[in-house]
C-alpha positions, 0 to 999 in steps of 0.5 A: 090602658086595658091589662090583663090583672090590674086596672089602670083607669085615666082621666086628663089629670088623674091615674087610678090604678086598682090592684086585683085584691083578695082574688088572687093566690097572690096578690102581686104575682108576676103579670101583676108586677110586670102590669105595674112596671108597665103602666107607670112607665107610661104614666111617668110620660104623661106631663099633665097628669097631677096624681096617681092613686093605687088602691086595692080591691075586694077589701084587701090592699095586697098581701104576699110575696112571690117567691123566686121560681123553683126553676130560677133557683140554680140559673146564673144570676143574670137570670135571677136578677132579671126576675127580680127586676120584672118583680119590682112593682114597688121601684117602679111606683117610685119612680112616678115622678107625680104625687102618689096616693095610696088608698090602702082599703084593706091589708097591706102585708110583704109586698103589699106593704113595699108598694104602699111604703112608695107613695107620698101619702097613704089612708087606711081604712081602720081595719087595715093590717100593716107588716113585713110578712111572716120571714119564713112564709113570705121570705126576704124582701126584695122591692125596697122595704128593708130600705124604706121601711125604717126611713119611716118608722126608724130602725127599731120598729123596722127590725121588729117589724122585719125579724118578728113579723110583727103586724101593726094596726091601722091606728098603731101605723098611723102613730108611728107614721107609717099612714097619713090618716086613718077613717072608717071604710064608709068614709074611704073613698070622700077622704081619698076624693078630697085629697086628691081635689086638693092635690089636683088642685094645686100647682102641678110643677110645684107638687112634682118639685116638692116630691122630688125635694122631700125624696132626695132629703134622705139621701143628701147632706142638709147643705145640699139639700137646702141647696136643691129646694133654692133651685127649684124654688128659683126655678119655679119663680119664671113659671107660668102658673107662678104669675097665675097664683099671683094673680088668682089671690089679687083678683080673690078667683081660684087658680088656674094652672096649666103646669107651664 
């Protein structure tokens, strides 16, 4: 898929996505969002794809926040909210219903920080900075963040990141639980190739199945969700690739799964 500001490139079992990076005034601006939105509608089509990966460029993940245009500002509110749905890079990422990998290669700041916050796993490069933005450059957050945010790192360090503008380093977000892993810029891209063969890997239905339980774990009861990992654990047992694990780990052979 060609775009005019993002790079989505796709092999049969992998999408990488790379973001224009410290290029651009703004990184995510609104060809970029509306590219963003685009292709992970696309992608979230594609059945045999097992993981998406977003990684920035130019050593910059993504940093800013696009204000609501000058002349939005006194149209009636459908207008408005139709910008803000075109704007909404990050709902889109996690609407995917695959794995997501984020590469963060460098800052990822205001909406940056949005979209990195909607992957199932993020590595940093150790010089990486994590923050809200500043509240009276960057504005109020509109793609998720008051929302994910402190379903991550908990409230309190929500609201200082949020109120303050506090920037958290790579390490700093890394022992709050904001990132998964942390490594130096020369051992990046091994560390995102090889979470990515282990992702690819795997039982595709059952990666797709365990991200959809962990998402719906902040939201449900813990009696619903206990109830929703059975069904799709039972689900899973009259798949295919079921009888294929079984059968690899008998005859000592790697798996090959189809996602039937």
């Amino acid at each position: 898929m060609r775009y005019e500001t993002i790079k989505c490139e796709k092999t049969r079992f992998q999408a990488t996505l790379t973001l224009p990076g410290a290029g651009s005034d703004v990184t995510i601006g609104e060809t970029v969002a509306e590219e963003l939105v685009d292709c992970c509608r696309q992608l979230s089509l594609d059945d045999e794809l097992r993981l998406v990966t977003i990684v920035g460029n130019d050593g910059t993940f993504a940093t800013g926040r696009e204000q609501l245009p000058d002349d939005l500002r006194s149209a009636d509110l459908t207008q408005r909210m139709a910008w803000f749905q075109r704007m909404g890079a990050a709902n889109a990422v996690a609407k995917l219903p695959m794995p997501v990998l984020a590469v963060l290669n460098g800052d990822a700041i205001a909406h940056g920080l949005e979209v990195a916050l909607t992957a199932d796993l993020r590595i940093a490069v150790d010089t990486a900075r994590l923050g809200a933005g500043a509240p009276a450059r960057d504005g109020f957050p509109f793609d998720g963040l008051t929302q994910r945010l402190p379903r991550l790192v908990g409230p309190a360090l929500a609201r200082d990141m949020l109120l303050t503008g506090r920037t958290l380093t790579a390490g700093e977000a890394l022992d709050f639980g904001l990132v998964n892993r942390v490594v130096p810029q020369s051992a990046l891209e091994a560390t995102a190739a090889e979470i990515a063969a282990q992702i690819i890997a795997a039982a595709p239905i059952a990666a797709r199945y365990a991200k959809e339980a962990v998402t719906a774990a902040g939201d449900l009861p813990l009696a619903q969700g206990l109830r929703l990992e059975a069904d799709l654990s039972i689900i899973l047992q009259s798949t295919d690739d079921r009888a294929e694990g079984l059968q690899s780990f008998a005859e000592k052979r790697a798996p090959n799964f189809t996602g039937r």
